[in-house]
Backbone as a ProteinNet text record, in pm:
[ID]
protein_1_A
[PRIMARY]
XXXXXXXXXXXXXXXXXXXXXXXXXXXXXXXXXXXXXXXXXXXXXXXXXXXXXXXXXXXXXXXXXXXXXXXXXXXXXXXXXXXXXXXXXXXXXXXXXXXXXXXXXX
[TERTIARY]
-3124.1	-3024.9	-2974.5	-2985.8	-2966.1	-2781.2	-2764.9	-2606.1	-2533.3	-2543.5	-2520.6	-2445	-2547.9	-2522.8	-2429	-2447.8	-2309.9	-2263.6	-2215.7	-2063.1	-2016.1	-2092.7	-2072.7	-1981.7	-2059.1	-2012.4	-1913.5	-1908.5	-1817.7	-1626.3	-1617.4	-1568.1	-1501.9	-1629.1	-1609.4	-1550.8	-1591.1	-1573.5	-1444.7	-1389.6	-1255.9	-1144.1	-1183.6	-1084.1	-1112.6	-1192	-1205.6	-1132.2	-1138.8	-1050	-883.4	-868.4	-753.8	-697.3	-770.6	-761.9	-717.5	-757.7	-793.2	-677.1	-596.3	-503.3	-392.5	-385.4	-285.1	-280.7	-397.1	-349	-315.8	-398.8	-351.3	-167.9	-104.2	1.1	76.7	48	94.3	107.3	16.7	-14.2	128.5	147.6	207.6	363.3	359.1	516.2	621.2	519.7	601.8	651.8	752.4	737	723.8	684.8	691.9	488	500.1	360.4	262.4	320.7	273.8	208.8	282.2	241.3	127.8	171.3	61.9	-80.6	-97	-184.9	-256.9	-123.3	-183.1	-273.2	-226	-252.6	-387	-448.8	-552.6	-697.5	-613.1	-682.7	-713.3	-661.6	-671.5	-800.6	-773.3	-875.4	-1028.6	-998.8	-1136.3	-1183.5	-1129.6	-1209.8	-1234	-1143.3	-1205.8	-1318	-1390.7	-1491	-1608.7	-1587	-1687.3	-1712.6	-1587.2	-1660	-1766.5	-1701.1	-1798.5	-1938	-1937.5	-2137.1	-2165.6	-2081.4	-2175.8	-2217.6	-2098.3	-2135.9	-2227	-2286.7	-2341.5	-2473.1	-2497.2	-2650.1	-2698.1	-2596.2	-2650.1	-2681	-2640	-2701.6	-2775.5	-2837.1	-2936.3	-3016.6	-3024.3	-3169.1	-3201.6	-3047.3	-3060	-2998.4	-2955.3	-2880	-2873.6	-2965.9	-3001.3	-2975	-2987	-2940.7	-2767.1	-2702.7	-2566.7	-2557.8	-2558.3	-2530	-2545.9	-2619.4	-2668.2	-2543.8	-2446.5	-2384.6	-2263.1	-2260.1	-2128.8	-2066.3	-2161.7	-2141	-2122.3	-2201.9	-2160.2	-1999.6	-2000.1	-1862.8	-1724.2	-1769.7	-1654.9	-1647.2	-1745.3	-1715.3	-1667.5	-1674.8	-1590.9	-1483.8	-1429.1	-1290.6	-1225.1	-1304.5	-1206.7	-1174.3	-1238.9	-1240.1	-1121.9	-1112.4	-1046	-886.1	-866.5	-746.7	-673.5	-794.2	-727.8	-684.4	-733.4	-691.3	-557.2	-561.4	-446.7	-328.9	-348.8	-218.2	-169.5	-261.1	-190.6	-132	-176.2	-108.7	23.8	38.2	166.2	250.5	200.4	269.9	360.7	242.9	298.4	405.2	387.5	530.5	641.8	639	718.6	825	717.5	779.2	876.3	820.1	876.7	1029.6	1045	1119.2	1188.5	1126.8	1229.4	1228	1136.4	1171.8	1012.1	929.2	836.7	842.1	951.7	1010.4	903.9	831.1	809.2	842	994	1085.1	1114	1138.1	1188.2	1080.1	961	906.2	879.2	900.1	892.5	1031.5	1086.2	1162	1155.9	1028.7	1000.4	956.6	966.4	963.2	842.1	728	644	535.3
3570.4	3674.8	3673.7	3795.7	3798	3786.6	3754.8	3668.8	3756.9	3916.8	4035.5	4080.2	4066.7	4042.1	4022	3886.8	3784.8	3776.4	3823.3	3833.3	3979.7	4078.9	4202.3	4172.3	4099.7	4083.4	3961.3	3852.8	3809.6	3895.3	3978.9	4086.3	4190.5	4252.5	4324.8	4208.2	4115.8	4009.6	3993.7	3969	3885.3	3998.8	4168.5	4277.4	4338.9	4273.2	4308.6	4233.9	4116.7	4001	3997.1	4051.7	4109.2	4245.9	4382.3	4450.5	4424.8	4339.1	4277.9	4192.8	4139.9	4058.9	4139.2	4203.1	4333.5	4393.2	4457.2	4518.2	4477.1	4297.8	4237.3	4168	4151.5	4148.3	4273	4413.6	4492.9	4531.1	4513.6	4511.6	4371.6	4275.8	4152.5	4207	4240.4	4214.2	4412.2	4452.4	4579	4591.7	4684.8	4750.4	4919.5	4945	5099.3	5122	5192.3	5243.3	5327.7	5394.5	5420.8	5322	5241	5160.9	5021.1	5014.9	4949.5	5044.4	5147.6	5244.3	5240.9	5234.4	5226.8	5081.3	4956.9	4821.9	4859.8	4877	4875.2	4977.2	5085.8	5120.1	5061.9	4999.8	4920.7	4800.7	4728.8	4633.7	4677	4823.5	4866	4902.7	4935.4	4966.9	4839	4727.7	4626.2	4604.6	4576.7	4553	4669.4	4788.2	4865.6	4819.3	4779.8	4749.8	4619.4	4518.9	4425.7	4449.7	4512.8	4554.1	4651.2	4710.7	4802.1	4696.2	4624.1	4518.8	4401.9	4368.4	4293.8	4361.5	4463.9	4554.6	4584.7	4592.4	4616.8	4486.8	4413.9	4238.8	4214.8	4237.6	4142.3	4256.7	4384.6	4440.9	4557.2	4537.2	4619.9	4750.6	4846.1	4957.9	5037.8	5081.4	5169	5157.9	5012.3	4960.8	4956.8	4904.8	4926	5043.8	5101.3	5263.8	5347.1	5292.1	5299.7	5251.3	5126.3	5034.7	5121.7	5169.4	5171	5346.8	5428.3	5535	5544.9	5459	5409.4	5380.1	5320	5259.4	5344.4	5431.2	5573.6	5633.3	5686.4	5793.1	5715.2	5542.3	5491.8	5516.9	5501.5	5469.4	5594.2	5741.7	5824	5837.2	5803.1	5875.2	5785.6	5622	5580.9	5571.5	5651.2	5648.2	5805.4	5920.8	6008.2	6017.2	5909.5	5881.3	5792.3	5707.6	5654.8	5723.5	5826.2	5860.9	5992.7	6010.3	6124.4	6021.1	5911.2	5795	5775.1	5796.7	5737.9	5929	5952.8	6107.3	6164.7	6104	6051.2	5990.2	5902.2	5776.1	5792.5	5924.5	5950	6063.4	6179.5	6261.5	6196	6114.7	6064.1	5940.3	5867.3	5808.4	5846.8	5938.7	5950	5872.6	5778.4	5643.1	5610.4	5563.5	5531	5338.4	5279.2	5141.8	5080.6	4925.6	4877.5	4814.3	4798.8	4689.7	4799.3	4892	4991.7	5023.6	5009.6	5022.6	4915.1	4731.9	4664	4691.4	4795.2	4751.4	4857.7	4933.7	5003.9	4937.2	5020.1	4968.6	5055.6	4998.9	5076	5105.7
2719.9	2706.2	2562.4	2466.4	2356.3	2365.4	2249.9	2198.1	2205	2151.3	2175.8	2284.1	2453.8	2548.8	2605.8	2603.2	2640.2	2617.3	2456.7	2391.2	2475.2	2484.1	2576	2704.1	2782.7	2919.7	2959	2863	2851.1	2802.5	2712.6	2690.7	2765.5	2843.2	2979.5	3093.6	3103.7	3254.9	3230.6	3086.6	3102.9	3124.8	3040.5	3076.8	3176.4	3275.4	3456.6	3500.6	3486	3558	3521.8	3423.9	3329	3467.2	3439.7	3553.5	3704.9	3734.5	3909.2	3890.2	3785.5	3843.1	3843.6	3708.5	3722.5	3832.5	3900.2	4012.1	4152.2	4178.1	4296.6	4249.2	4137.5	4153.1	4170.6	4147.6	4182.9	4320	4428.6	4552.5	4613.5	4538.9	4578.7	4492.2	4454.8	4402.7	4429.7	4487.9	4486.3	4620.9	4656.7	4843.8	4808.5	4716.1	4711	4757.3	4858.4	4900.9	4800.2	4765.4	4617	4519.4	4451.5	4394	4457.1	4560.3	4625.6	4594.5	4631.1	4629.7	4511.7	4409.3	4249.3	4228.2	4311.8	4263.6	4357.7	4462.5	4501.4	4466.3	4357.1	4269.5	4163.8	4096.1	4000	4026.2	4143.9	4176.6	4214.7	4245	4270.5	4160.4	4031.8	3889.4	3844.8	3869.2	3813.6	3874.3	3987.3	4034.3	3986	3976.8	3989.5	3777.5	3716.3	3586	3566.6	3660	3643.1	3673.7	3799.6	3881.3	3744.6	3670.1	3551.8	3446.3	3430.8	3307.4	3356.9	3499.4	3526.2	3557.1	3602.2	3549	3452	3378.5	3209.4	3148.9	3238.9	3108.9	3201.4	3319.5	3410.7	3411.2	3324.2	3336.1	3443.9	3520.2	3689.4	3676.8	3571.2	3540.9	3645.3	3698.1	3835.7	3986.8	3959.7	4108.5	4070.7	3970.1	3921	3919.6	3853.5	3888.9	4051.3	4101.2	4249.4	4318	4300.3	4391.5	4338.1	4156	4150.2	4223.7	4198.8	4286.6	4403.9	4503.8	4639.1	4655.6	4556.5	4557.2	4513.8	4427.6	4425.4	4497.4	4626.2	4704.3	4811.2	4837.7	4953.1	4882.5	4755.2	4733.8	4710.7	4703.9	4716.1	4846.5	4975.2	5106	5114.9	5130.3	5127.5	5075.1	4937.3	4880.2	4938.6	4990.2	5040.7	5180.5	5238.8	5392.7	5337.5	5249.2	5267	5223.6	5101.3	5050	5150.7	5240.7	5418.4	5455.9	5469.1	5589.3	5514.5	5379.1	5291.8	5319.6	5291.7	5323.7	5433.8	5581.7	5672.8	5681.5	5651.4	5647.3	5600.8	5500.1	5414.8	5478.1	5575.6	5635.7	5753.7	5797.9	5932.9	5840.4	5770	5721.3	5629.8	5558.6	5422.6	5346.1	5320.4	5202.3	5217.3	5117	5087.3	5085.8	5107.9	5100.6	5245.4	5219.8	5321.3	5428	5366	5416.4	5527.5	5507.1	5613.4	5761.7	5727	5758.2	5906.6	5882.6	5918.4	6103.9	6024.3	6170.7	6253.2	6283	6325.3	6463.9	6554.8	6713.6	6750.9	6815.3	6972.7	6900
[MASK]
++++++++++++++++++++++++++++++++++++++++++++++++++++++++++++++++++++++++++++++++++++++++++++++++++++++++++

């Protein structure tokens, strides 16, 4: 693997892992549903940067490009089911707060 390379994906790996922590503490330190929403977006770009930066140094571009598109159209279906479910929650409560949420009965 030319030096090039690995200075590349070393680069990319560490401002993915950079990404992914930002957004799993966002998921951990907020109660606004929203922002959760935002932190589990966040973790899914970090991942979809690493499978690009890890096809492009192992030679596999196509199959990366293959996994990482797979992987956008789960995460839009996914972020638009969730932000109805947050919409939801929002009509019926009035507050986007999780704490509120918790003392919900049935």
């Amino acid at each position: 693997m030319p030096n090039e390379m690995l200075q590349l994906f070393w680069t990319c790996g560490i401002f993915a892992v950079l990404i992914f922590i930002i957004g799993f503490y966002c998921l951990l330190a907020t109660y606004n549903l929203i922002r959760a929403l935002i932190g589990v977006e966040l973790l899914i770009k970090a991942v979809t940067l690493l499978i690009v930066v890890a096809g492009f140094v192992s030679g596999h571009m196509a199959l990366a490009q293959a996994l990482v598109i797979t992987l956008i159209v789960i995460e839009v279906v996914v972020m638009t089911v969730a932000a109805g479910v947050i919409l939801n929650v929002y009509m019926h409560n009035k507050s986007l707060d999780v704490r509120e949420l918790r003392n919900l009965k049935g």
